[in-house]
C-alpha atoms as an extended CHARMM CRD file, in Angstrom:
* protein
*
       212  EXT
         1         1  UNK       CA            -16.7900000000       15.6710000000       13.7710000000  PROA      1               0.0000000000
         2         2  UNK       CA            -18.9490000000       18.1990000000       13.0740000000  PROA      2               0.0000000000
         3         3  UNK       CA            -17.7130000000       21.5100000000       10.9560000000  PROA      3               0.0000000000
         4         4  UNK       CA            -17.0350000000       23.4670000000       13.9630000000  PROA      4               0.0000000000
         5         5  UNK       CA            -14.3800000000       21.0700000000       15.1470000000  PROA      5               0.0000000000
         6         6  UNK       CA            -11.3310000000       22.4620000000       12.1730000000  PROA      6               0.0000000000
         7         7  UNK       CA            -11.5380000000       26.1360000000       11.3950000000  PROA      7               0.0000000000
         8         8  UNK       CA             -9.1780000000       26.8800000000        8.0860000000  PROA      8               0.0000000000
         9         9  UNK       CA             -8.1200000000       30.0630000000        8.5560000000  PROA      9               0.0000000000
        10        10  UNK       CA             -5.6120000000       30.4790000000        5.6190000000  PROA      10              0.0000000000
        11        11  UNK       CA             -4.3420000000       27.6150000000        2.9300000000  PROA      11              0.0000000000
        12        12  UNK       CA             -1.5460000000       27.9260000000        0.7710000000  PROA      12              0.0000000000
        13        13  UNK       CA              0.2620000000       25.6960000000       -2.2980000000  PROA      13              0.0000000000
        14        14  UNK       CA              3.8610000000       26.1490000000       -1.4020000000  PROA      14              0.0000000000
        15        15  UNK       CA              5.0680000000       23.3930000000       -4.2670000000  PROA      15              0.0000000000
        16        16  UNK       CA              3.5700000000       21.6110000000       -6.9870000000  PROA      16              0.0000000000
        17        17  UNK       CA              5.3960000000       18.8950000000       -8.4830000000  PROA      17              0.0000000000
        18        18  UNK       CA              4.8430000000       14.9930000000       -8.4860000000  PROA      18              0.0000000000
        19        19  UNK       CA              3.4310000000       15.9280000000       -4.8300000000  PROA      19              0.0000000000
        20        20  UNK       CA              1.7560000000       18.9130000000       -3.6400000000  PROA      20              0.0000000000
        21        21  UNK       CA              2.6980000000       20.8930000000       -0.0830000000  PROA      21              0.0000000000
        22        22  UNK       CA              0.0640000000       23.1850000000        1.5530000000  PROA      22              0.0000000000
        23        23  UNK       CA              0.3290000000       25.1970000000        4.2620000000  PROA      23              0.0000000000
        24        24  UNK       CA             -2.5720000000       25.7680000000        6.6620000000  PROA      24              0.0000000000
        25        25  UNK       CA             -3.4380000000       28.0450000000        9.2990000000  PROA      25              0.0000000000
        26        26  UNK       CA             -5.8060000000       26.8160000000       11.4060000000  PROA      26              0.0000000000
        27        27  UNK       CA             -8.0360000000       25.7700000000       15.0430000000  PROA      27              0.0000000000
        28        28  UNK       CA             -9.2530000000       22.5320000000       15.9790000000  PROA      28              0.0000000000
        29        29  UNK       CA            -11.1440000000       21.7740000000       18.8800000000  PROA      29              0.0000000000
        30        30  UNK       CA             -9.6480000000       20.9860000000       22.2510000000  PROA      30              0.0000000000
        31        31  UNK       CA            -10.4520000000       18.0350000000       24.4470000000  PROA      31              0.0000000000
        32        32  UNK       CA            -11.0620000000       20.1890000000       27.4950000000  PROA      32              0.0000000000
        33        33  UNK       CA            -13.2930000000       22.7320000000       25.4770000000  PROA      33              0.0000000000
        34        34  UNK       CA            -12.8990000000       25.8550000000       23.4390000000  PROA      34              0.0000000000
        35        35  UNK       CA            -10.6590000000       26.2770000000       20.0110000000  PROA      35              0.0000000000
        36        36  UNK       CA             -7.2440000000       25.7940000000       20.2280000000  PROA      36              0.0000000000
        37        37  UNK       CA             -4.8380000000       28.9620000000       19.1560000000  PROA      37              0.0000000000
        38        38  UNK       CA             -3.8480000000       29.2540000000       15.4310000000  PROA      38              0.0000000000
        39        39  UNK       CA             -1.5380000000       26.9200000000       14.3300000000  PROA      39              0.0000000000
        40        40  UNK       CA              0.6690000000       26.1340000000       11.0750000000  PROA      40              0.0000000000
        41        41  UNK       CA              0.9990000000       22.7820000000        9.7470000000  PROA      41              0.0000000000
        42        42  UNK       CA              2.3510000000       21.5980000000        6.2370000000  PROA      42              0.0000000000
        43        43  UNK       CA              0.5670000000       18.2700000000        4.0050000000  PROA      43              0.0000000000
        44        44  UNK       CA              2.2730000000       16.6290000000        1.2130000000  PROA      44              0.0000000000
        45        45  UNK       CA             -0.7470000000       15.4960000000       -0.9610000000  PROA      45              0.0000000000
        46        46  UNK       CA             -0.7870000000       13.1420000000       -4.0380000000  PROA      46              0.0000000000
        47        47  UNK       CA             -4.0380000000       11.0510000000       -3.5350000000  PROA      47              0.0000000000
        48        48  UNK       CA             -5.1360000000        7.7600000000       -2.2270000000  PROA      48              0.0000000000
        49        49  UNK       CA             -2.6820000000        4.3630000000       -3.0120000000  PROA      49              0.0000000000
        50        50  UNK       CA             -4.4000000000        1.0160000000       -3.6330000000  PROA      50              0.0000000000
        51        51  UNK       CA             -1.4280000000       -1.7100000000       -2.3390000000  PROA      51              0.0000000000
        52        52  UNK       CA             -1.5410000000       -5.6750000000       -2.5840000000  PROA      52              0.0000000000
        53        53  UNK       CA              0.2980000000       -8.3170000000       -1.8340000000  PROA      53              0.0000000000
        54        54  UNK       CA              0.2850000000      -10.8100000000       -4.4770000000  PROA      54              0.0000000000
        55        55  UNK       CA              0.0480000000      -14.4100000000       -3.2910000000  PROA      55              0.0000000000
        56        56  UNK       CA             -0.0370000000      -18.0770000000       -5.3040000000  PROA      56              0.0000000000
        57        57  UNK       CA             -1.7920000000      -20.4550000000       -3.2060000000  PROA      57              0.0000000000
        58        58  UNK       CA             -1.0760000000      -23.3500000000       -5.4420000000  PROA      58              0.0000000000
        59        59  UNK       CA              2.8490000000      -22.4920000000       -4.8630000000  PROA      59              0.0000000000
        60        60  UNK       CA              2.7770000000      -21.2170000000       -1.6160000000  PROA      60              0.0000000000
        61        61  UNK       CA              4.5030000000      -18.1280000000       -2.7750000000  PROA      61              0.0000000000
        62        62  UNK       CA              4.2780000000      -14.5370000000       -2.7080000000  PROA      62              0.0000000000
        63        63  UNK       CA              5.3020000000      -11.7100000000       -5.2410000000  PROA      63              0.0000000000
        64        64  UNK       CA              7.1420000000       -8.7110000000       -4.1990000000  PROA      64              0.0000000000
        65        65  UNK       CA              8.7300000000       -6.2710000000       -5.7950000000  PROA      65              0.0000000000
        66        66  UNK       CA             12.4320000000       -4.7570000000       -5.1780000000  PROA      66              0.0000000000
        67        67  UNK       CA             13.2930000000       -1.1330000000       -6.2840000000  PROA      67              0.0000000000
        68        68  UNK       CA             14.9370000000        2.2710000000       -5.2960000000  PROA      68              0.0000000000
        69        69  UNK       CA             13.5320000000        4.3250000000       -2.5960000000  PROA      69              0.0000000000
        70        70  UNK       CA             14.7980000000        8.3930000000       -2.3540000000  PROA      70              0.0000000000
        71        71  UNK       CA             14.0420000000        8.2890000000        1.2550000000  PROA      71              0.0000000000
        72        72  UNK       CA             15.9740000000        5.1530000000        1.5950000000  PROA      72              0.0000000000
        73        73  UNK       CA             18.8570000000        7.1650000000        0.5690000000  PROA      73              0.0000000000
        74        74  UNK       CA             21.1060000000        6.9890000000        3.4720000000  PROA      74              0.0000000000
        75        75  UNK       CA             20.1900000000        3.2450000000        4.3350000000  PROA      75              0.0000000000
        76        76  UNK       CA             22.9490000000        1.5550000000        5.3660000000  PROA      76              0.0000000000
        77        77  UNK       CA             21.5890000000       -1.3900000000        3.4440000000  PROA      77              0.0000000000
        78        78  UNK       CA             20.8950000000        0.7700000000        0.5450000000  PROA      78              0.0000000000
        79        79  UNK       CA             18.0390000000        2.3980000000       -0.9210000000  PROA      79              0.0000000000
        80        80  UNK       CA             16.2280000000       -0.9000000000       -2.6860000000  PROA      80              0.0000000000
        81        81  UNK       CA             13.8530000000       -1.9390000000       -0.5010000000  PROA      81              0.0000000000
        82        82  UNK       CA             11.8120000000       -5.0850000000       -0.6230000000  PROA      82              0.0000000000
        83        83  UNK       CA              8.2010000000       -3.6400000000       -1.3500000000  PROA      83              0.0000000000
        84        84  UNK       CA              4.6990000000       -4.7470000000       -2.4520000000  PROA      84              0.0000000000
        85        85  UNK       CA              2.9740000000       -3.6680000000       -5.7790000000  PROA      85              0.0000000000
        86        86  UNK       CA              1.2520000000       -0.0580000000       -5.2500000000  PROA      86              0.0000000000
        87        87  UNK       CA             -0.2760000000        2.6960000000       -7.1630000000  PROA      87              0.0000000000
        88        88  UNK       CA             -1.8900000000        5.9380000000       -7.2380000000  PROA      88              0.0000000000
        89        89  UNK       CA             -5.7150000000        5.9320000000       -7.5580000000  PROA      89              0.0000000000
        90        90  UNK       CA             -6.6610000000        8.2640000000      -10.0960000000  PROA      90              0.0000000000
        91        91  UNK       CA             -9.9290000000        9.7910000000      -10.4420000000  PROA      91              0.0000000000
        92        92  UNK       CA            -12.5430000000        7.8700000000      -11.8000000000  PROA      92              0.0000000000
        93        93  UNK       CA            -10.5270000000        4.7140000000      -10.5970000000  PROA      93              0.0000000000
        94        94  UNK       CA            -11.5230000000        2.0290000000       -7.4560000000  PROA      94              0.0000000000
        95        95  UNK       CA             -8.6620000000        0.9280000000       -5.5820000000  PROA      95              0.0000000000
        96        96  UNK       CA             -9.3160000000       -2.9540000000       -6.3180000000  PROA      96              0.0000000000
        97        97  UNK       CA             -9.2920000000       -1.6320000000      -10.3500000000  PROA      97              0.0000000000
        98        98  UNK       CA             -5.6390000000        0.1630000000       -9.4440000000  PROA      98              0.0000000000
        99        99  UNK       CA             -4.4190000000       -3.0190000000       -7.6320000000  PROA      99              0.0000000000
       100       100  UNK       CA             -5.0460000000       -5.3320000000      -10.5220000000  PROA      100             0.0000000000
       101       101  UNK       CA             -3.2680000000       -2.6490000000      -12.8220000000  PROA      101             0.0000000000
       102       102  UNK       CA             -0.3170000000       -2.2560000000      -11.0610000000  PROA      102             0.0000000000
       103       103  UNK       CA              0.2500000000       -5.9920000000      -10.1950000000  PROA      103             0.0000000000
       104       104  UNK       CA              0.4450000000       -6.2040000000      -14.7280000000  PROA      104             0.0000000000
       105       105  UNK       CA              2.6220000000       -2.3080000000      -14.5380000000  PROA      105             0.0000000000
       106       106  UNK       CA              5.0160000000       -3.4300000000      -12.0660000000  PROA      106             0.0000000000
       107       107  UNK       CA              5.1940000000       -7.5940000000      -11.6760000000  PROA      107             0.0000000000
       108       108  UNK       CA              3.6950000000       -8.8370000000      -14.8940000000  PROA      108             0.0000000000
       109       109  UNK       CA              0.8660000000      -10.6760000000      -12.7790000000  PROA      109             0.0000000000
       110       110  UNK       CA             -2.8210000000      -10.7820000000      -13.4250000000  PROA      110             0.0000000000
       111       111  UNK       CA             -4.7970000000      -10.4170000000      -10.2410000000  PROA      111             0.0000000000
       112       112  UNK       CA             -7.5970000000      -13.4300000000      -10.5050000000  PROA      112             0.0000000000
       113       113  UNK       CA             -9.4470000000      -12.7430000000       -6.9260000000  PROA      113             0.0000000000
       114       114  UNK       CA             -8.7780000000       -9.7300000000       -4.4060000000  PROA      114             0.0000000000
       115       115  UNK       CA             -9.2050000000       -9.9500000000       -0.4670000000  PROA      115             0.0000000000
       116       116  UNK       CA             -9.3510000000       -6.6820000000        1.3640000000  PROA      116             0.0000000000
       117       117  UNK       CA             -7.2590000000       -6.3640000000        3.8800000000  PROA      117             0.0000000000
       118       118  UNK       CA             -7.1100000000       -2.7660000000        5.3640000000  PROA      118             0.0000000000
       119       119  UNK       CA             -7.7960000000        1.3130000000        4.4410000000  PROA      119             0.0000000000
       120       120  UNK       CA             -5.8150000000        3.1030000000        6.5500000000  PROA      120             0.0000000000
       121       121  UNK       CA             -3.8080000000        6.6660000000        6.7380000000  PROA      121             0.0000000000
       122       122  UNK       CA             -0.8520000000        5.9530000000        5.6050000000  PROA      122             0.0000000000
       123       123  UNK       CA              1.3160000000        8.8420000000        7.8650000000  PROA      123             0.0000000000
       124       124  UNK       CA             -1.8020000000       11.1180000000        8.7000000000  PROA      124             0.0000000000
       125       125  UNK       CA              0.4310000000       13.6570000000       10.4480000000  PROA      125             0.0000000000
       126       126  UNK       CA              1.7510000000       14.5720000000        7.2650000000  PROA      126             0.0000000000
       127       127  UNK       CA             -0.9270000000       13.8080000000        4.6920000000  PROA      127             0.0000000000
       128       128  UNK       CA             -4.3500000000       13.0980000000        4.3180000000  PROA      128             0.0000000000
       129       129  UNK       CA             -3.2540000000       10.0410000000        1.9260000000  PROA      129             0.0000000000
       130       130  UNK       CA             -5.0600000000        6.6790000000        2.2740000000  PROA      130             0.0000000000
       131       131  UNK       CA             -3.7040000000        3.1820000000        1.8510000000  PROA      131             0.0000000000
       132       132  UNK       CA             -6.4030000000        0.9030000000        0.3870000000  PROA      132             0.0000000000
       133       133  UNK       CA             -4.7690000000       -3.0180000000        1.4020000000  PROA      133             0.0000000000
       134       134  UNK       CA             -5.1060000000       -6.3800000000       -0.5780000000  PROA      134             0.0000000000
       135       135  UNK       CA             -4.4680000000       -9.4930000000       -0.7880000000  PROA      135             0.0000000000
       136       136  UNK       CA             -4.2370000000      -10.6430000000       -4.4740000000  PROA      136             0.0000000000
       137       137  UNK       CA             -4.8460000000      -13.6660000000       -6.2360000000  PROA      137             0.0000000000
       138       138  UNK       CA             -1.7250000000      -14.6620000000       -8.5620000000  PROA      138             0.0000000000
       139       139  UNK       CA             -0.1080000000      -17.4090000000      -10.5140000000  PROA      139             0.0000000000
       140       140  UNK       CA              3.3550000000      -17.0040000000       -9.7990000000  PROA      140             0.0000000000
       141       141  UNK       CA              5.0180000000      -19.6110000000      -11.9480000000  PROA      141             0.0000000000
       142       142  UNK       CA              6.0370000000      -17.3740000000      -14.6140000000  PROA      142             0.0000000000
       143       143  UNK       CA              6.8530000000      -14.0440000000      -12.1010000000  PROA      143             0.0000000000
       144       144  UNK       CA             10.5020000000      -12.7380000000      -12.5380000000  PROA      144             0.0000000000
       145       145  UNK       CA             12.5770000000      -10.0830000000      -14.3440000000  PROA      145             0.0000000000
       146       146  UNK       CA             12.2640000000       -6.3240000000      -14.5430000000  PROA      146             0.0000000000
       147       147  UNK       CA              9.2720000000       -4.2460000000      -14.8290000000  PROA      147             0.0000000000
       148       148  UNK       CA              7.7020000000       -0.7850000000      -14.7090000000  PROA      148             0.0000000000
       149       149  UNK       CA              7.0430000000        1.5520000000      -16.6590000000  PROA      149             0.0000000000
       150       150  UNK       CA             10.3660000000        3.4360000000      -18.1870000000  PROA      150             0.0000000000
       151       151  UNK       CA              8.4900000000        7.3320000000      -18.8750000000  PROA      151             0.0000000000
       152       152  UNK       CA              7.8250000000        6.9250000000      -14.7790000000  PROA      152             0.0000000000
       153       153  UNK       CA             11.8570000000        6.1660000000      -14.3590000000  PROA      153             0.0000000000
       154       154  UNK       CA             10.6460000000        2.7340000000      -13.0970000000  PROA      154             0.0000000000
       155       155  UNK       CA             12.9190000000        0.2260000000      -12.2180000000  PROA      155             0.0000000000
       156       156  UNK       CA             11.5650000000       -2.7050000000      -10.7030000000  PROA      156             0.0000000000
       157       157  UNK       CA             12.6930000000       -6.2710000000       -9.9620000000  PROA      157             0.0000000000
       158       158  UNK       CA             10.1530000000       -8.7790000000       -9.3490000000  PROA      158             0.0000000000
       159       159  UNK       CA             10.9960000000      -11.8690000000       -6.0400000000  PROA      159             0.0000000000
       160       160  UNK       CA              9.2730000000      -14.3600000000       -5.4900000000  PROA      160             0.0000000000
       161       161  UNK       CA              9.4210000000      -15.7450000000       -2.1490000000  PROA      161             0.0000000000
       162       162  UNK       CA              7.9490000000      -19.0600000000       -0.2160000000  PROA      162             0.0000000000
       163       163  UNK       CA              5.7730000000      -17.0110000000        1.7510000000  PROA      163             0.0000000000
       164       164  UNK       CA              6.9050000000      -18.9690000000        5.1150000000  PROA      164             0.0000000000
       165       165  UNK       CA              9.9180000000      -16.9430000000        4.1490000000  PROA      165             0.0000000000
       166       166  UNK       CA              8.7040000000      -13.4200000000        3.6670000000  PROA      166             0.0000000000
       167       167  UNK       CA              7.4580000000      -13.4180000000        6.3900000000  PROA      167             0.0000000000
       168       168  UNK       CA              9.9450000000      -14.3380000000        8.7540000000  PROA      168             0.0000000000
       169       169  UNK       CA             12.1120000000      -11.4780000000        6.9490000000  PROA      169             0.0000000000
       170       170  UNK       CA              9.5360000000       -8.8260000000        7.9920000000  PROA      170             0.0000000000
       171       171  UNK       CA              9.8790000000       -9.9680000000       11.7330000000  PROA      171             0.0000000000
       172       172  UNK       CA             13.2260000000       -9.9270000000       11.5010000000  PROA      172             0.0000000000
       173       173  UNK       CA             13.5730000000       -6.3610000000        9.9070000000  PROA      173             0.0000000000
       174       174  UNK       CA             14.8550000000       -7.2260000000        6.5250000000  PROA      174             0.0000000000
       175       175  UNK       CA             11.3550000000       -5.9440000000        4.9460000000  PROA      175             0.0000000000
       176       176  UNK       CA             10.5890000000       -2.3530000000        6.5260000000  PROA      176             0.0000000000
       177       177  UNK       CA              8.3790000000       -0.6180000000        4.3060000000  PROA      177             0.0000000000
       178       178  UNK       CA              5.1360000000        0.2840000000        6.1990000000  PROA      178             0.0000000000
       179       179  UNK       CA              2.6350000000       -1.1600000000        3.4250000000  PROA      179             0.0000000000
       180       180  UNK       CA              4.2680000000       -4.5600000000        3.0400000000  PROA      180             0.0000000000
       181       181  UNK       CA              4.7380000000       -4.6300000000        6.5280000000  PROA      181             0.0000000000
       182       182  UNK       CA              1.0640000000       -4.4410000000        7.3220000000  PROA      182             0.0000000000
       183       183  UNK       CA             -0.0270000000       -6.9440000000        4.4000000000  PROA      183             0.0000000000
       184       184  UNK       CA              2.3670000000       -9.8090000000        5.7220000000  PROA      184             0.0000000000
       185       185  UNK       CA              1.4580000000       -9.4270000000        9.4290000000  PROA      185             0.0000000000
       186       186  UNK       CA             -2.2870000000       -9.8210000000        8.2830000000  PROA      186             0.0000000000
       187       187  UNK       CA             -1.1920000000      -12.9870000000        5.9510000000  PROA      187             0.0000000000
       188       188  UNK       CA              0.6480000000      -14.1940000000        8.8080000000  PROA      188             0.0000000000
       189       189  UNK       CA             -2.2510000000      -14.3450000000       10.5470000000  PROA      189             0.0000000000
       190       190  UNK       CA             -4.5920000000      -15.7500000000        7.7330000000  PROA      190             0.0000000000
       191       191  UNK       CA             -1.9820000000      -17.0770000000        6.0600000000  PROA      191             0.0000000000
       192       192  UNK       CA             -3.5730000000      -21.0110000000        6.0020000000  PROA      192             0.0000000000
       193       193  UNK       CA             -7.3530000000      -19.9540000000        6.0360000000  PROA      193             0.0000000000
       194       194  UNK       CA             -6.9530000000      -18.1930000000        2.7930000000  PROA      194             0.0000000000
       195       195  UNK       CA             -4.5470000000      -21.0780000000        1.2780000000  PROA      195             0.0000000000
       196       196  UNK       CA             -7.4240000000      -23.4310000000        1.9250000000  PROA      196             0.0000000000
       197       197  UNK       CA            -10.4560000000      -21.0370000000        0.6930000000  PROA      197             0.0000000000
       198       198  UNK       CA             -8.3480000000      -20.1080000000       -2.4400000000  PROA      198             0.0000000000
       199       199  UNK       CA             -7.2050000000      -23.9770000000       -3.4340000000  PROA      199             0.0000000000
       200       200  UNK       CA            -10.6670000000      -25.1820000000       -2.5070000000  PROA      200             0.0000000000
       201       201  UNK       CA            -13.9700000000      -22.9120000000       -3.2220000000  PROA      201             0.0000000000
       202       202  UNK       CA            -16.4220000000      -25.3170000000       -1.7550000000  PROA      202             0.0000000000
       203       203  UNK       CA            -14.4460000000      -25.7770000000        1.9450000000  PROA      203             0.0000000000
       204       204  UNK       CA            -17.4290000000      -23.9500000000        2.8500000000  PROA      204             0.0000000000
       205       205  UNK       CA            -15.7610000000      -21.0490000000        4.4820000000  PROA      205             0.0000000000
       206       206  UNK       CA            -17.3790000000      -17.3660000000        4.3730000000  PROA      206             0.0000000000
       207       207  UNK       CA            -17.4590000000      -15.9930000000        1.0090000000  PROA      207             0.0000000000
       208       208  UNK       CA            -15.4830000000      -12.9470000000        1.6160000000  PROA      208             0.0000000000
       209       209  UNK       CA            -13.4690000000      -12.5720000000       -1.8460000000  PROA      209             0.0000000000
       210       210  UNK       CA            -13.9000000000      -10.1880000000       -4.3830000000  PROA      210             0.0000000000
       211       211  UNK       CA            -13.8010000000      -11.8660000000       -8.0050000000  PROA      211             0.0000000000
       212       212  UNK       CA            -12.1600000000       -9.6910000000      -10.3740000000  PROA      212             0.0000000000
């Protein structure tokens, strides 16, 4: 895309608060030529979110966490949803640096070895927001209780689930949170290749792994 392609004609902060929502006034480019009219759209902006899915190989067992969801509100199954760990990236920070924090903040597990699995928008007609995915290293035999941290108005339970089990929740529509979603289709997938490279280094598969 070159800088021709998006002309901002106006932006605006209409609200600043734990997010921020701009208004812009602007042209893009149209497939069949020219510059479209001007056009209004709004963004909710916070930053980019590092996300992983914390898994125990020697267990078989992933770590996810449970807590209350605003936009959940009006669930009919009720606003906790079944999530994974996830955090802001703050400047300064990598995503693999915020994964490994917030697996400590909100599950009270240390991340030993990070996979990447996916950076992606998270709802890109909305915000410019990117999800950076993992798939963490844990040892879950100690997971449990409550977590978070209480000046954030965190409340979060920690499950641990044989991961067999997780994911057949997420196909059948018990887990519907897009991030978690994602991360256990991919496991699903990978699920006993990266069982097998975790429980034994020298299996000869590719070296993909980030160490911590």
């Amino acid at each position: 895309m070159s800088g021709q392609d998006v002309e901002i004609i106006e932006q605006e902060i209409c609200y600043q608060g734990f997010f921020r929502l701009e208004r812009l006034r602007l042209r893009h480019r149209l497939f069949a030529g020219g510059m479209s009219p001007a056009i209004v759209r709004e963004t909710i902006e916070k930053g980019d979110v590092a996300a992983v899915l914390l898994y125990d190989p020697q267990r078989d067992e992933v770590v996810m966490i449970e807590q209350f969801r605003i936009g959940a509100r009006a669930d009919p199954r009720g606003p906790w949803l079944l999530e994974i760990v996830a955090g802001l990236i703050e400047n300064g920070e990598t995503p693999a640096a915020v994964a490994c924090r917030e697996a400590m903040e909100e599950a009270g597990c240390t991340v030993t070895d990070l996979l990447p699995i996916s950076s992606f928008y998270t709802s890109p007609a909305k915000t410019s927001q990117r999800t950076h995915l993992f798939l963490g290293r844990v040892d879950s035999r100690n997971a449990g209780g409550i977590h978070g941290l209480a000046h954030e108005g965190e409340d979060i339970r920690v499950v641990c689930l044989a991961a067999e089990q997780a994911v057949v929740l997420a196909e059948q529509g018990r887990i519907d949170s897009a991030w978690p979603l994602v991360a256990l289709w991919w496991f699903a997938r990978h699920h006993q290749e990266v069982r097998q490279r975790w429980l034994d280094p020298g299996s000869g598969m590719p070296d993909t792994f980030l160490s911590r």
